[in-house]
N, C-alpha and C positions, 0 to 999 in steps of 0.2 A: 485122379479122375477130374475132367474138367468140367464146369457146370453148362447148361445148356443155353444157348445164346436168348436175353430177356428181348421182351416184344420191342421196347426202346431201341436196342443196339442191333434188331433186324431190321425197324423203321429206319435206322442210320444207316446202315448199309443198302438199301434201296435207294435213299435220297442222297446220297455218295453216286449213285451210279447213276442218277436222272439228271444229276447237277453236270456231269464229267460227260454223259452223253451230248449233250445240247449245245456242247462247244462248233458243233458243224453248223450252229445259227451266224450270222453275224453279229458284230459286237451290240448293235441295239437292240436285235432282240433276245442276245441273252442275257441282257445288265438286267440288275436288280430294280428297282422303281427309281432311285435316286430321287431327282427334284420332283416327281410326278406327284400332283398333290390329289386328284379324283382320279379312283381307278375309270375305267371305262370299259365299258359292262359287254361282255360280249352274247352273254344267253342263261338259258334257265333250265335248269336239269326239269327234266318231264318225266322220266323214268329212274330210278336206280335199283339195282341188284347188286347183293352178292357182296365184295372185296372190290369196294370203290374209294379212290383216293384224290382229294385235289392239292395242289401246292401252291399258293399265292407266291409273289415276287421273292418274299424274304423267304423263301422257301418252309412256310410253315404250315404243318398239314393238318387238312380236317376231313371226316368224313361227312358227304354230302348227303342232303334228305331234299325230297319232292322240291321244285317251285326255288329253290337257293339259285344263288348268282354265280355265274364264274366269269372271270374280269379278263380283258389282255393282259398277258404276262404269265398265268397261268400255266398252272401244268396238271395232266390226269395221268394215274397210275392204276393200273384194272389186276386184278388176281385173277386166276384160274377161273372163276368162278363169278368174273366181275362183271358188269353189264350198264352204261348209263347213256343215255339219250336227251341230249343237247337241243333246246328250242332255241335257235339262234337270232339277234337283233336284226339279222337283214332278212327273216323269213327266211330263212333256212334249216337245214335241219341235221343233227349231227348224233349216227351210232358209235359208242364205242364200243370195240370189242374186249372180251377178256386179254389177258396177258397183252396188254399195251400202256405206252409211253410214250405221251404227246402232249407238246406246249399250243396255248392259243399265243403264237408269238407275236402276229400285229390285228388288232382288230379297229374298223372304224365304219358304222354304218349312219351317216347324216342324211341322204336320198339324194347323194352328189356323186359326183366325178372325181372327189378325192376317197371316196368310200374304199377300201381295201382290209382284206383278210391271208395274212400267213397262218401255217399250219405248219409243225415241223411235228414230226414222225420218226421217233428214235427204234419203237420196237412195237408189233404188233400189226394190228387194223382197226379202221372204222368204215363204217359206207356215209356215206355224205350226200345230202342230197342239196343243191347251190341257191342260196337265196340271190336275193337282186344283186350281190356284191360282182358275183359271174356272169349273170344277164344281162347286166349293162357295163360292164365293165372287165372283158373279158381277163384281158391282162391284170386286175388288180385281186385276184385271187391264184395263189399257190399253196401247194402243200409239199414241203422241203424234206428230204429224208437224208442220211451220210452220205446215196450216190447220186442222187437225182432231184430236179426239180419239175413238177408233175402241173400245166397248167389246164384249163378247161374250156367249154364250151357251153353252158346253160345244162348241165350235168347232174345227175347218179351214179356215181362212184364209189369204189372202195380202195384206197390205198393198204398196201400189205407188206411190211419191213421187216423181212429176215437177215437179223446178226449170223455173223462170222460163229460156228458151233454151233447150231441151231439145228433139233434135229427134222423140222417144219419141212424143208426143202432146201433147195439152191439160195445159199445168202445172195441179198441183193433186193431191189422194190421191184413190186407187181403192182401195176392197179387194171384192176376189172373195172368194167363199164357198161352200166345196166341201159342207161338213158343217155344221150348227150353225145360227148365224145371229151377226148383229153388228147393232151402229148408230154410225154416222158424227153425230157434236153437234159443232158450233160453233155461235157467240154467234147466229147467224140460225135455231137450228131444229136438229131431230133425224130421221134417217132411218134407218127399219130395212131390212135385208137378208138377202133370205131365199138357201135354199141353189140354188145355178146361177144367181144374180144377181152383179151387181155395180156399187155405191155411189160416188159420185165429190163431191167438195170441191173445187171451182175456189182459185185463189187470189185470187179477185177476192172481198171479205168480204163484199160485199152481198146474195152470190146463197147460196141455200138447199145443203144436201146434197141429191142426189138418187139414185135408182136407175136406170142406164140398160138401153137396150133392148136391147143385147148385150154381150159380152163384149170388151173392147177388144182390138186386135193384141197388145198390148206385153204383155200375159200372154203369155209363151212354155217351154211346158216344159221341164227337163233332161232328163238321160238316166237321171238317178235318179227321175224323177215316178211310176214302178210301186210302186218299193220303199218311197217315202213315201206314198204312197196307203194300202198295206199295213197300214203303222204307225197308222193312226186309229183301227183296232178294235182290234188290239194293247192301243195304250194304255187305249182308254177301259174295257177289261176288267178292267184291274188297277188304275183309279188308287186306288178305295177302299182295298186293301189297301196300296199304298205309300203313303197318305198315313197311315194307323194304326201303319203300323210305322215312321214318322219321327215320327211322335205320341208313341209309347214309347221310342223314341230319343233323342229331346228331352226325355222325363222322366228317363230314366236317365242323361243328363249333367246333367242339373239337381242331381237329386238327390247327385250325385259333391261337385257344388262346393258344396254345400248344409254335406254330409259333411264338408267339408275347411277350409270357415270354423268347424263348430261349436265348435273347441278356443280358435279366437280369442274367440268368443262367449263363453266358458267364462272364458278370461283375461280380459276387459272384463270381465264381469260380477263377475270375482271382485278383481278394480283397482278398482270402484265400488263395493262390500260394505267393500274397508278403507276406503277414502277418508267412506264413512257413519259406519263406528262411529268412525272417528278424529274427524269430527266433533263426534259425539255424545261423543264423552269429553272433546273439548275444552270444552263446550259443558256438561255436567257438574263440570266444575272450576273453572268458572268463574261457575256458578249458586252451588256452593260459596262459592266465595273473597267472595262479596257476600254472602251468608249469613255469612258469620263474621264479614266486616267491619262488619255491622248490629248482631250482638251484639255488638264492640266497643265501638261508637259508642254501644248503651245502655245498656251498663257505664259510661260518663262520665258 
């Protein structure tokens, strides 16, 4: 009789199939941290429930409690029963559903023009709702799954990834769209969708994205869908102001380290001033010494 599999060797067999999923990212966003010496922070759990999982770079896992940080590089894993809701650095705002598996694979909100958010989505959903990273910069938010690449409009969304076996529905991404609007690209073509639609990607690569004619079952609300509803006008009223005051925020640490190299700059520059004139003197005495040694030679 064989004995029954310990909680250790089911957590390896999960983190075996999150690791081996997320190969559909590109190679920077699924390397491990390498040289990266400060994570950089992408947001703060607000809510969790249930069978909640994170995985930092080195794939090491913890379970998350109110107010904790989840970094870029990241990854969440939800059980049946799982539930956590993401307060993101651009003013945004992020549900996750049960039964999902998703990396925060590039995050960077400064209240710039380089500010940018990937999402990859290996299995499950979240609804999402787009902080400044989508308002001002339409193109520099995606959320990436194995057939499709899903971008936005200033949005309310939920992406939805059905695997290959899955008794859910037709494998392949869906994303519904409450507010805003999105479009679904892969290599066959681009489909827009507008708000009370919802867009679908088979995983069969031949066939187009398209919008269908209603809203599939497997969208199924929480018990929190009131309270996140709530949250879309919320946010979209303040994002301009929080994305100017981490505008000014980003300047005023800039300018810190700016401050605190200057005395270095001061020392090089003033290690490069002797090393010149020492040069120059050397360079001077030695113009000399062939000067004297010429009038020698024409005193002979």
């Amino acid at each position: 009789m064989q004995n029954a599999p310990t909680a250790r060797a089911v957590g390896a067999f999960h983190l075996g199939l999150l690791l081996a999923g997320f190969a559909f990212l590109s190679p920077a966003f699924a390397q491990t941290a390498g040289g990266q010496a400060t994570p950089v922070l992408a947001g703060k759990v607000e809510l969790v429930e249930g069978d909640v999982r994170f995985f930092d770079r080195g794939m090491t896992m913890r379970r998350p409690v109110t107010e904790d940080s989840i970094f870029e590089g990241e990854s969440i894993a939800t059980g049946s029963n799982g539930e956590v809701h993401l307060r993101m650095e651009d003013g945004g705002f992020i549900a996750v559903r049960p039964g999902t598996r998703m990396r925060i694979a590039k995050f960077r909100a400064q209240g710039d023009e380089s500010d940018a958010m990937t999402i990859g989505l290996l299995e499950g959903s979240f609804r999402s709702i787009t902080g400044w990273i989508a308002r001002f910069g339409r193109n520099n938010y995606q959320v990436r799954t194995p057939t499709v690449t899903i971008g936005v409009r200033g949005t309310d969304h939920e992406p939805f990834h059905i695997p290959s076996g899955s008794p859910l529905g037709e494998p392949g991404t869906y994303d519904k769209v409450n507010q805003g609007g999105t479009y679904l690209q892969t290599a066959q073509g681009r489909v827009d969708v507008a708000p009370g639609r919802a867009g679908f990607a088979g995983l069969r690569r031949a066939e187009r994205p398209r919008v269908l004619e209603s809203i599939p079952a497997h969208f199924r609300p929480t018990r929190h869908e009131e309270r996140i509803t709530r949250r879309y006008q919320e946010i979209q009223q303040r994002l301009p102001e929080l994305r100017e005051n981490r505008r000014k925020l980003a300047q005023e640490r800039a300018a810190k380290v700016e401050q605190k190299r200057e005395p270095l700059k001061v020392r090089r520059f003033d290690k490069k001033e002797k090393h010149l004139k020492h040069a120059e003197q050397h360079e001077k005495k030695q113009h000399a010494k062939k000067q004297q040694e010429k009038k020698l030679h024409e005193k002979k």
